[in-house]
N, C-alpha and C positions, 0 to 999 in steps of 0.2 A: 319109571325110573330113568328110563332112557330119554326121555321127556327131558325131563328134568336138569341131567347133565348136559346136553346139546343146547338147555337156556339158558345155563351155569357158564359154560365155555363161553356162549355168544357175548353174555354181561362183561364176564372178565375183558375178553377182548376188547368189546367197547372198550371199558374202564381202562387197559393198556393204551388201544389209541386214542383217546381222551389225554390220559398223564405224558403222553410223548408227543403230543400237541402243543399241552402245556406245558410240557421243557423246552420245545422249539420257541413259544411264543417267549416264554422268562430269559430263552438266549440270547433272543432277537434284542427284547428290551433290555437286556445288561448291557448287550453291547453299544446299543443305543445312548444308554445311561452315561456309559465309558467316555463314550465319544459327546457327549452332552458336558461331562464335569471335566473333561480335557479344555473343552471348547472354553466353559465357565473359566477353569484356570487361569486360561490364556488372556481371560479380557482382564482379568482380575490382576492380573500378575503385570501387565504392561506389554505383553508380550504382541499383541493384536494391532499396537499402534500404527496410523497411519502417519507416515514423515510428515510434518509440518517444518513450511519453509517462510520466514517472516521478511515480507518485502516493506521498510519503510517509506517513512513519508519524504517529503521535502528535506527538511531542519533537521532531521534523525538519522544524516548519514555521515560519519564524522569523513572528512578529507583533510589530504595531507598534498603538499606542494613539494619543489624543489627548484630551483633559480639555477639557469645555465648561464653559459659568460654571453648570451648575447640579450640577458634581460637588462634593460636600460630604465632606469627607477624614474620617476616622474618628478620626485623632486631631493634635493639635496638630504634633508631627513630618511626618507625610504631608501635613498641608497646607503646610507648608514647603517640603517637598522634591521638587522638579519636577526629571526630568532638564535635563540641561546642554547634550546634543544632539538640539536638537530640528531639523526642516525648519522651511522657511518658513510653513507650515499651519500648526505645532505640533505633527506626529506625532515621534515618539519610538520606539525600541526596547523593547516588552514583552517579549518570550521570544528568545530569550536572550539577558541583563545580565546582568555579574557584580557586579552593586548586590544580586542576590538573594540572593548567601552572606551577606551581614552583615544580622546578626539585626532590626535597627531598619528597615532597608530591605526585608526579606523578608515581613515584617507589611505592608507599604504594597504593595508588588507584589500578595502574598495579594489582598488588596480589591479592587486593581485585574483580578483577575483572575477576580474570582468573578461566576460565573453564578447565574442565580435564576428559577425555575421560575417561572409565572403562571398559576393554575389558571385563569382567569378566558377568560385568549385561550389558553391549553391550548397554550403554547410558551415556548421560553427564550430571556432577554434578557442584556445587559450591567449593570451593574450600573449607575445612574442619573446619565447626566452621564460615563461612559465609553465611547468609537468606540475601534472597533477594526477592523483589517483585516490582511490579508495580503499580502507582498510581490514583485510582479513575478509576478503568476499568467500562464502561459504561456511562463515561464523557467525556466531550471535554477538561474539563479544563487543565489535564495536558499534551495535545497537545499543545495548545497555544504556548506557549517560553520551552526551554528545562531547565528554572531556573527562576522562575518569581517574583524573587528578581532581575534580572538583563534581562528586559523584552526590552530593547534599542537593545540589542547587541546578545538576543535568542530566537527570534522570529524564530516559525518552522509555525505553521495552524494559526496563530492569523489571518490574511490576509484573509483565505478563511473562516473560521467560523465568520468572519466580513460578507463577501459577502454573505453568504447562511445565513444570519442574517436579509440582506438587500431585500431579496425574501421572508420572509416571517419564514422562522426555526425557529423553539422556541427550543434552550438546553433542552437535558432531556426531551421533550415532541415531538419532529420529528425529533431532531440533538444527533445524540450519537459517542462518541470514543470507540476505540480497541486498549485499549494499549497494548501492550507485553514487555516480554524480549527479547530483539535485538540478544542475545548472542546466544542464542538458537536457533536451525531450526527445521525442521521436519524430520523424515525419513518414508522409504518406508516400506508397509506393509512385515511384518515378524520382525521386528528392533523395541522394544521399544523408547518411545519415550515422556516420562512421563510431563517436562512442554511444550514441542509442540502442544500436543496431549490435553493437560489442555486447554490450549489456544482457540484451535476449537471446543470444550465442550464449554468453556463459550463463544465466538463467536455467536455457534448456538443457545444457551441460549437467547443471546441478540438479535439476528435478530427475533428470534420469539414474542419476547416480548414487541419489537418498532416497530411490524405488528401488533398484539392483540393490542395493546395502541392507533391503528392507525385506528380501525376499520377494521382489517385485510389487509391493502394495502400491496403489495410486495412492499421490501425493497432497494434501491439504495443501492451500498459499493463504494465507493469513496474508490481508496487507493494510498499509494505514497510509491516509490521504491524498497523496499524488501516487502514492507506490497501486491505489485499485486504477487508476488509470491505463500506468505500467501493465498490470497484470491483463487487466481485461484486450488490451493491444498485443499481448504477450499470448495471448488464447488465441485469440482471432488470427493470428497469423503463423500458427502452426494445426496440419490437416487433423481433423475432425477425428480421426481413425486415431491419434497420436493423442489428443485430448484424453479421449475415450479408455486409455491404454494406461496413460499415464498424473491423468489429473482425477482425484476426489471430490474436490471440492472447494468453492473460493470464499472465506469469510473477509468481505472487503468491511473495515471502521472507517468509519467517517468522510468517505470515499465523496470529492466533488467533483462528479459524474458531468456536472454543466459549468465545474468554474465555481466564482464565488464575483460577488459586488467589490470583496475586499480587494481582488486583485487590479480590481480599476484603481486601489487610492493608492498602492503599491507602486504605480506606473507616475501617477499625478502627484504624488505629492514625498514618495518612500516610506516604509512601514519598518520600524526597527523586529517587527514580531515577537512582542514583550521585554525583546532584552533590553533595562536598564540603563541613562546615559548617555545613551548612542543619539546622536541628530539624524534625522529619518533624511534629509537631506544629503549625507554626504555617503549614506549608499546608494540613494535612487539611481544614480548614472551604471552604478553598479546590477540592480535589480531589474533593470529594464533591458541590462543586455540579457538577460539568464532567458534561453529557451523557454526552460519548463514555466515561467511566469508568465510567457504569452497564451501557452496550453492554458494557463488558469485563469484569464478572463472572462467576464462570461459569455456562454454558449449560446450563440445567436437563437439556434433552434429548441433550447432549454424556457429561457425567460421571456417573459412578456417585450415583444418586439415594440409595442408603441409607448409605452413608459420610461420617463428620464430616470437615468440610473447617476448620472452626474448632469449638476446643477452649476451656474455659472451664470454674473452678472451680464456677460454678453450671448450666453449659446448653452444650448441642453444636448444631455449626449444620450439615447438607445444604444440598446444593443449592436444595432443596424448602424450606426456612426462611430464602433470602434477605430475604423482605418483614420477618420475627421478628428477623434479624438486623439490618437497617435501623433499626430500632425499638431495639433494644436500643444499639446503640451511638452512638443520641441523635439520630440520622438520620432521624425517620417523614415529616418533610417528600417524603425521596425516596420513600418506599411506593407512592403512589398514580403517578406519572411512570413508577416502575421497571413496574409491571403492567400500566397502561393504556400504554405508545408501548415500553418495550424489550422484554417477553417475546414481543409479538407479534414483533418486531423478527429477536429471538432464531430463533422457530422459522423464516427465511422464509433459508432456506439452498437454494434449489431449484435446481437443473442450469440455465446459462445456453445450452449449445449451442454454450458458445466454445470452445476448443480451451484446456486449462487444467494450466500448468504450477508445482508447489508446490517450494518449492527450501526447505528448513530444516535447521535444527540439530539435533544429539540428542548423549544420551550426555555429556550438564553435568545439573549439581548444577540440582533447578529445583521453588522453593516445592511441596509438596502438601499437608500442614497446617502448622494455626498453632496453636501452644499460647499461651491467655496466663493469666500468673499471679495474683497476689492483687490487682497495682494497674492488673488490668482490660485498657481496651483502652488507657491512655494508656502505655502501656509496649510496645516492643517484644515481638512473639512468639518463641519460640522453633518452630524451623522444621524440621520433618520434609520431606526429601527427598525425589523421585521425579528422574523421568527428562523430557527436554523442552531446552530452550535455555537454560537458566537463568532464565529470563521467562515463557516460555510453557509448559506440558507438552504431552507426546507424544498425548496424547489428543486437544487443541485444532488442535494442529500438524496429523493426521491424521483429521479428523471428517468429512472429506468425504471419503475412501476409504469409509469405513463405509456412509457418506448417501448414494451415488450407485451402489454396487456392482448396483445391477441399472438403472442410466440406462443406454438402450441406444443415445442420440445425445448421447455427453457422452465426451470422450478427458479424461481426467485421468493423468499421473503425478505419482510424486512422486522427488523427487530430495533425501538423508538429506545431513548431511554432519557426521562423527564429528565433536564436539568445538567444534562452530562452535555460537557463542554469537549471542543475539538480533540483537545492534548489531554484533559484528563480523563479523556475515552481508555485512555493506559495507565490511569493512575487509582482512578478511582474506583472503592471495594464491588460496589454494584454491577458496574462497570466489567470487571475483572469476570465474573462470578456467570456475568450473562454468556460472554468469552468461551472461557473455559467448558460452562456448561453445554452450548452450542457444539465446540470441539470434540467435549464427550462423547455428547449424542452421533456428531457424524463417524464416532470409533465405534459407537456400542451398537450400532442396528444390527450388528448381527447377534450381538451378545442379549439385548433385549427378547430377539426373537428365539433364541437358545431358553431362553428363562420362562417364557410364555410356552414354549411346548412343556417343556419339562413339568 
C-alpha cells in the first residue's frame, strides 16, 4: 500500500512539473506570439516604413529665377520682356515655361540660363545680375510635373509619389524631395564647388532629419538619372560609420553611371530633349555651359576607348578626343573645366558599402554614333543605333556591374526592364510595380522574417 502511494505521489509530481512546463513554454510562445502580430501590425499598418528621399534627374527639377538691376539683357526684346508671374520678391518660373517653345522667348530664356566658368575662383556662376534657386527643397511637390500649371503634358515623379502614396508614405512625414540645380555638378576634391557642395550639406541635412522624424530608421534615396550620380558622390563623401547609421538603401532608375553618346550631340549640334518647336541651336551656347552636361559625356574609362563615337567628313572623335572635340566644335572654353574638375570626377565611381539597387531600361533604339555631314556640327547627325533606353546606353546603364565585380562588401543588383524608356521608367505601369515592389521588399525583410517564424 505503501508502494503504491510513494508511485502515486511520484506520477502526480511528475504530471505537476510536466503541466508547469507547459505553462511556462505556452508563456513563452504567447508572448512571442504578442510580440510577432505587434510586429506583423506594424508592417501592415505603415508604421515600419523606412523614409524614402526622391533625388531627381536633370530636366525634373523645376527652377525659379529673379533679375537684379545689374542684369543687362542681351538684346532689346529680353530686356522688354520680364514674366508676368512673378512673387512678391520677383522670383518667377525658369524651367519649365512654355515661353521657351517660341523662338523670340527661347533666346531670352538661353541667356538666362547660361552658366560661365571663372578660371580665376576655379568654379561656375549665374550669369551677372541672374539668382536663381530651387523649389521647396524637402518636398515632393515640385517633383511632381516640371510646371504644374500644365500637369497633362509635365508629368516627371507624379506617377511614382502616387505609388509610394499607395504603400503607405505620407509627404513630408516618410516621403521627402532633393531638388537641385541641374545646371551645376560637382567637382573633385581640391576644386571649389560652392552650389554642388550646398547641395550635399542640405542633402545630408535632410537624411538625418527624415531618420530622427522616423524614430531613427536608415533612410531609402530613390534617385533618377543624373540625381544616381548625385547620390552615389553624395555616399562616397560622407564616413563609412554615418552611411552605416543612416543610409538603407540606394534604388538608382536609369542612372548613367558612364554618361551617354547623347550628351556628345547635346555639345555638337544642341538637343531640345523632346520638347516640341524649340531649334536645338539656339540653346546649344546655352547647354554647353551647364556643368552637369560635361559630367554626362562619355566616361573615358566606361566605353570602348578605340571606337568613333562621332563621325565627320574631316576627323572621328573616341572617347579619348573629347578635349579635340571640345575644340573643334568651337567649345575650347570647356577644355580646361572638362580635365581639371570632370575627368577626375569621372574616374571616382568607388563601392559605397550601401546596399545598391539599379532598376533600367534596355532593348530601345539609343544614340551610339553621330554622323555629321558637309554643314558640320550645325545640322543634325544622322544617328547609328545601339542598345540602352533610348537616352542612355547599356554600357552606362551597367558600368558598375563591371566596376565592382570583385567589391567583396558591396550587394548591387540590377533589375532590366524590356522596352522601358529613360523618362517613362516613371511613367510606366510595369515600370512603377517593379519600383514599388523593390521598396516593399527593402521595408518588409523584417516583416517577411516575422512571417516565416510564425
Amino acid at each position: 500500500m505503501g508502494y503504491h502511494q510513494s508511485s502515486r505521489r511520484r506520477t502526480i509530481h511528475k504530471q505537476r512539473k510536466k503541466m508547469k512546463g507547459l505553462l511556462e513554454d505556452l508563456k513563452i510562445i504567447a508572448i512571442v506570439s504578442m510580440a510577432m502580430v505587434q510586429q506583423l501590425y506594424m508592417c501592415e499598418s505603415g508604421s515600419s516604413l523606412h523614409p524614402v528621399i526622391l533625388i531627381p534627374g536633370a530636366g525634373g527639377n523645376q527652377l525659379e529665377a529673379r533679375l537684379t538691376k545689374d542684369y543687362k539683357s542681351s538684346s532689346v526684346f529680353c530686356s522688354r520682356w520680364n514674366p508676368i508671374m512673378k512673387d512678391t520678391q520677383g522670383w518667377f518660373r525658369l524651367w519649365f515655361t512654355p515661353t521657351v517653345l517660341l523662338a523670340p522667348y527661347t533666346d531670352c530664356f538661353a541667356r538666362r540660363m547660361t552658366l560661365y566658368y571663372d578660371r580665376d575662383s576655379d568654379d561656375y556662376r549665374n550669369a551677372i545680375g541672374v539668382q536663381t534657386r530651387v523649389n521647396k527643397f524637402g518636398s515632393v511637390r515640385s517633383l511632381l510635373y516640371l510646371d504644374p500649371n500644365l500637369k497633362q503634358i509635365t508629368t516627371y515623379m507624379a506617377g511614382l509619389v502616387d505609388s509610394l502614396e499607395a504603400i503607405g508614405y505620407v509627404r513630408d512625414k516618410t516621403l521627402f524631395g532633393a531638388p537641385y540645380d541641374f545646371r551645376y555638378g560637382l567637382a573633385p576634391e581640391g576644386h571649389p564647388c560652392a552650389v554642388g557642395s550646398k547641395f550635399l550639406k542640405d542633402l545630408k541635412e535632410l537624411v538625418e532629419r527624415a531618420s530622427s522624424s522616423n524614430g531613427g530608421k536608415s533612410v531609402i534615396l530613390v534617385s533618377h538619372s543624373l540625381g544616381g550620380l548625385f547620390a552615389l558622390q553624395f555616399l562616397n563623401r560622407n564616413p563609412p560609420s554615418w552611411r552605416k547609421h543612416f543610409i538603407k538603401h540606394l534604388v538608382a532608375l536609369s542612372t548613367p553611371w558612364g554618361g551617354s553618346v547623347e550628351g556628345m550631340r547635346t555639345f555638337a549640334s544642341g538637343n531640345t530633349l523632346g520638347v516640341p518647336l524649340v531649334n536645338p541651336l539656339l540653346v546649344r551656347t546655352e547647354q554647353r555651359s551647364s556643368e552637369s552636361n560635361l559630367w554626362l559625356l562619355p566616361n573615358p574609362t566606361i566605353y570602348d576607348r578605340k571606337t568613333p563615337i562621332v563621325i565627320t567628313q574631316n576627323s572621328n572623335y573616341t572617347v579619348d578626343e573629347i578635349p579635340r572635340f571640345l575644340k573643334d566644335i568651337g567649345f575650347g572654353e570647356g577644355v580646361y573645366p572638362y580635365e581639371s574638375r570632370i575627368v577626375p570626377l569621372m574616374e571616382q565611381l568607388q563601392a559605397p558599402g550601401v546596399h545598391l539597387t539599379c532598376v533600367i531600361g534596355g532593348g530601345v533604339k539609343t544614340p551610339e554614333t553621330l554622323s555629321y555631314g558637309e554643314n558640320g556640327f550645325d545640322e543634325q547627325p544622322e544617328i547609328g543605333y545601339g542598345d540602352g533606353d533610348g537616352t542612355v546606353n547599356t554600357v552606362s546603364l551597367r558600368a558598375l556591374e563591371r566596376l565592382w565585380a570583385k567589391e567583396k562588401n558591396q550587394t548591387l543588383e540590377t533589375i532590366v526592364l524590356p522596352g522601358v524608356s529613360h523618362k517613362s521608367i516613371l511613367e510606366n505601369r510595369d515600370a512603377l510595380d517593379a519600383i514599388i515592389n523593390e521598396i516593399s521588399g527593402i521595408n518588409s525583410m523584417g516583416c517577411r522574417h516575422t512571417r516565416a517564424v510564425i
